[in-house]
Backbone as CSV, one residue per row, in Angstrom:
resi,resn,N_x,N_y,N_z,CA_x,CA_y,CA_z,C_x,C_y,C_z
1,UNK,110.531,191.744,45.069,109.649,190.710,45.590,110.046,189.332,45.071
2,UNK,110.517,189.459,43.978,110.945,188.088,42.836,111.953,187.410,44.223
3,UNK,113.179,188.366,44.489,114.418,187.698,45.160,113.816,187.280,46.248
4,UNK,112.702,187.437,47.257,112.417,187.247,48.298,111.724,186.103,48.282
5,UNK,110.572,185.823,46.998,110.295,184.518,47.136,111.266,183.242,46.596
6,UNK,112.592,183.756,46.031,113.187,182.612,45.314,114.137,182.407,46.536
7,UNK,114.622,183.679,47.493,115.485,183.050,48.977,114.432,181.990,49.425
8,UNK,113.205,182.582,50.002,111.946,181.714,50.673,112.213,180.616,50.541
9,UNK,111.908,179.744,49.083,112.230,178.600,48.365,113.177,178.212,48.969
10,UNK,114.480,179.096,48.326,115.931,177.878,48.487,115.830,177.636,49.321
11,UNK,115.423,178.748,51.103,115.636,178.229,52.396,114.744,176.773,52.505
12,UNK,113.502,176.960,51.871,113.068,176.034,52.019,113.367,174.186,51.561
13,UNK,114.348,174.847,49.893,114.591,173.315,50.018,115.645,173.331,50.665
14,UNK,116.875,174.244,51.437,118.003,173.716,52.236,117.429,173.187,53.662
15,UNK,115.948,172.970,54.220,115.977,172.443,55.164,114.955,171.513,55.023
16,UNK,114.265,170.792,54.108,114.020,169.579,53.405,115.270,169.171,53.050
17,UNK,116.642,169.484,52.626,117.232,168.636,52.054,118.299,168.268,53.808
18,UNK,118.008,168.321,54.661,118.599,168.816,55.833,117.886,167.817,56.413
19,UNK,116.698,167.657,56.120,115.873,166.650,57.132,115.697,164.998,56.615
20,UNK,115.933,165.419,55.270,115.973,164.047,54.443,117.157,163.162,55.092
21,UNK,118.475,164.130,55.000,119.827,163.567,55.727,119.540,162.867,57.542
22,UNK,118.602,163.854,58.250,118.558,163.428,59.318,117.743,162.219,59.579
23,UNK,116.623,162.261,58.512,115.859,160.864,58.379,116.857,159.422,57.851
24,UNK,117.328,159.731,56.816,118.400,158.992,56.893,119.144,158.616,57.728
25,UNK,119.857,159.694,58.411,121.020,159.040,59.535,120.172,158.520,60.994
26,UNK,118.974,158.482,60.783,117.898,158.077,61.883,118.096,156.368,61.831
27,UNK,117.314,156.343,60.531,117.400,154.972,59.817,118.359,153.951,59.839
28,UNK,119.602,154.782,59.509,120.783,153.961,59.595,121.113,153.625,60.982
29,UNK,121.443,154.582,61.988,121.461,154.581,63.370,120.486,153.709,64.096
30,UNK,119.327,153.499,63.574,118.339,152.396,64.133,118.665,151.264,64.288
31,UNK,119.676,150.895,63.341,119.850,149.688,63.018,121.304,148.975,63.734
32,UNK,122.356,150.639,63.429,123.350,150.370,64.118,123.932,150.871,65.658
33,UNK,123.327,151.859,66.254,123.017,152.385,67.505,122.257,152.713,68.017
34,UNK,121.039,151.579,68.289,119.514,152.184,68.818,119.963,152.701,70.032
35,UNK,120.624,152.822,70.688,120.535,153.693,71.818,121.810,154.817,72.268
36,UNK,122.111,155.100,71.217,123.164,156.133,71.193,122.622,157.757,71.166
37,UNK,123.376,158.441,71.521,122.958,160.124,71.438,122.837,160.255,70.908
38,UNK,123.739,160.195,69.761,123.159,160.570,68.718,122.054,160.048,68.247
39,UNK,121.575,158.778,68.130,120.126,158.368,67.577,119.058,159.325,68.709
40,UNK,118.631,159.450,69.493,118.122,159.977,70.549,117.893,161.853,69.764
41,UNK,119.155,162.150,69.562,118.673,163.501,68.916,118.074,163.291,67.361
42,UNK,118.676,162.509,66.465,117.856,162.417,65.129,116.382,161.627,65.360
43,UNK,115.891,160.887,66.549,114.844,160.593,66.864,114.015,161.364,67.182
44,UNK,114.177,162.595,68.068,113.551,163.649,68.338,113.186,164.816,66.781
45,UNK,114.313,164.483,66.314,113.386,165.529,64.649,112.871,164.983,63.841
46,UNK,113.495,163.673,64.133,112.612,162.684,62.425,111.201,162.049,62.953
47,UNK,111.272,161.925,64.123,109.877,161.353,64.597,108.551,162.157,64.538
48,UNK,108.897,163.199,64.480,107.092,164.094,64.195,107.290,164.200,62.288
49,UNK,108.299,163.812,61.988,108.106,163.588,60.257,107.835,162.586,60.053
50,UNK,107.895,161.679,60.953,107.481,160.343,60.098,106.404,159.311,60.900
51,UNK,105.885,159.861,62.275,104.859,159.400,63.025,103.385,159.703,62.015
52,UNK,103.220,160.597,61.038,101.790,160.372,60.330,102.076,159.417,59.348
53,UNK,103.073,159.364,58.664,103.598,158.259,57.535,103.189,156.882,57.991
54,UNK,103.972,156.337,59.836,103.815,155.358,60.309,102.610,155.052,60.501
55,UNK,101.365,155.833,60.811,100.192,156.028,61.521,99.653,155.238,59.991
56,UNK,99.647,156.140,58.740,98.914,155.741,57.974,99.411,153.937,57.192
57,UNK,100.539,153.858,57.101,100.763,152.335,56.977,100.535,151.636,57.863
58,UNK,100.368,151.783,59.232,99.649,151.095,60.160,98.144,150.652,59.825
59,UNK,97.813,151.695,59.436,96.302,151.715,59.231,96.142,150.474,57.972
60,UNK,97.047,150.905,56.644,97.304,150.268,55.622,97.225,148.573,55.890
61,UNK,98.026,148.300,56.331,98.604,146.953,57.120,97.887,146.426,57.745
62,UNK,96.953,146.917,58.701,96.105,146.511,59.682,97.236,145.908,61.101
63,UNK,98.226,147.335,61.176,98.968,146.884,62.544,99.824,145.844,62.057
64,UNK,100.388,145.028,61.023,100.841,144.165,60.633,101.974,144.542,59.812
65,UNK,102.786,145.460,60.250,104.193,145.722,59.529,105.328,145.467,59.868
66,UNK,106.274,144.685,59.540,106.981,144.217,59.346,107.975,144.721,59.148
67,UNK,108.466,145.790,58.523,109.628,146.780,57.892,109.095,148.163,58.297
68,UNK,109.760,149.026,58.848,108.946,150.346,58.940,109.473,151.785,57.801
69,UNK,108.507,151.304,57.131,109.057,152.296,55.638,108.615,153.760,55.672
70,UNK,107.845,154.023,57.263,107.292,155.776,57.373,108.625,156.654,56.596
71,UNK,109.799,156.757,57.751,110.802,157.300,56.963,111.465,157.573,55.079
72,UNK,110.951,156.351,54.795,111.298,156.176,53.317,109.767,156.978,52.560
73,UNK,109.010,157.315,53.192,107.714,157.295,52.392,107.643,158.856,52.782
74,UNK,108.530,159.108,53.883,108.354,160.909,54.589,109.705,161.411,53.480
75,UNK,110.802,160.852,53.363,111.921,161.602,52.329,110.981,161.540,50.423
76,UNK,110.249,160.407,50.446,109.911,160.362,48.990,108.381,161.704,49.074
77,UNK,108.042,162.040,49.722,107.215,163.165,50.025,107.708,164.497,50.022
78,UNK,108.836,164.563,51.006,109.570,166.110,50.793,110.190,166.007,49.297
79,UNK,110.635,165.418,48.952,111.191,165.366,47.496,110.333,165.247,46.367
80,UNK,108.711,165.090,46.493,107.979,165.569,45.385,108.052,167.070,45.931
81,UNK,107.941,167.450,47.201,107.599,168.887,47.315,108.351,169.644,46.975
82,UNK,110.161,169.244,46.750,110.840,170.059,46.353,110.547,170.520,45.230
83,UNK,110.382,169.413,43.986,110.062,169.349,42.445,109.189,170.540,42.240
84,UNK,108.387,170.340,43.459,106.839,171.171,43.313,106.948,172.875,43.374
85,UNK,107.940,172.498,44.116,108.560,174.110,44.667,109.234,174.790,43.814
C-alpha cells in the first residue's frame, strides 16, 4: 500500500511540475506569440488553472489590473502543494 501511495504522489508532482512549465511557456508566448498554435494549445490548459487566480485579483483590484499575475500566483500554489505532498 506504502508503494502505491508514494507512485500516487510522484505522479502527482510529475504533472504539477508539467503544468507549471506549461503556465510558463503560456506566459512567455503571451508576450511573444499571442496568436500562434502553439499559444492557443498552452491557452487551452493553463486557462482553467489560472481563470480562479484571475477572478480573485480581479476582485482584489476592483477590475483595475494592470499586470496579470493569475499565472504567477497559480505556479506559486501548485508548488506549496507539492511541499505539502
Amino acid at each position: 500500500m506504502n508503494t502505491v501511495l508514494r507512485t500516487l504522489f510522484e505522479g502527482i508532482n510529475v504533472f504539477i511540475e508539467v503544468l507549471c512549465w506549461i503556465l510558463l511557456a503560456d506566459s512567455v508566448l503571451s508576450w511573444v506569440a499571442p496568436m500562434g498554435k502553439l499559444r492557443s494549445f498552452t491557452s487551452r490548459i493553463s486557462e482553467p488553472v489560472t481563470r480562479p487566480f484571475r477572478n480573485l485579483l480581479l476582485k482584489m483590484t476592483h477590475g483595475n489590473m494592470r499586470v496579470d499575475l493569475s499565472p504567477s500566483l497559480a505556479i506559486l500554489f501548485m508548488l506549496v502543494v507539492t511541499v505539502v505532498l
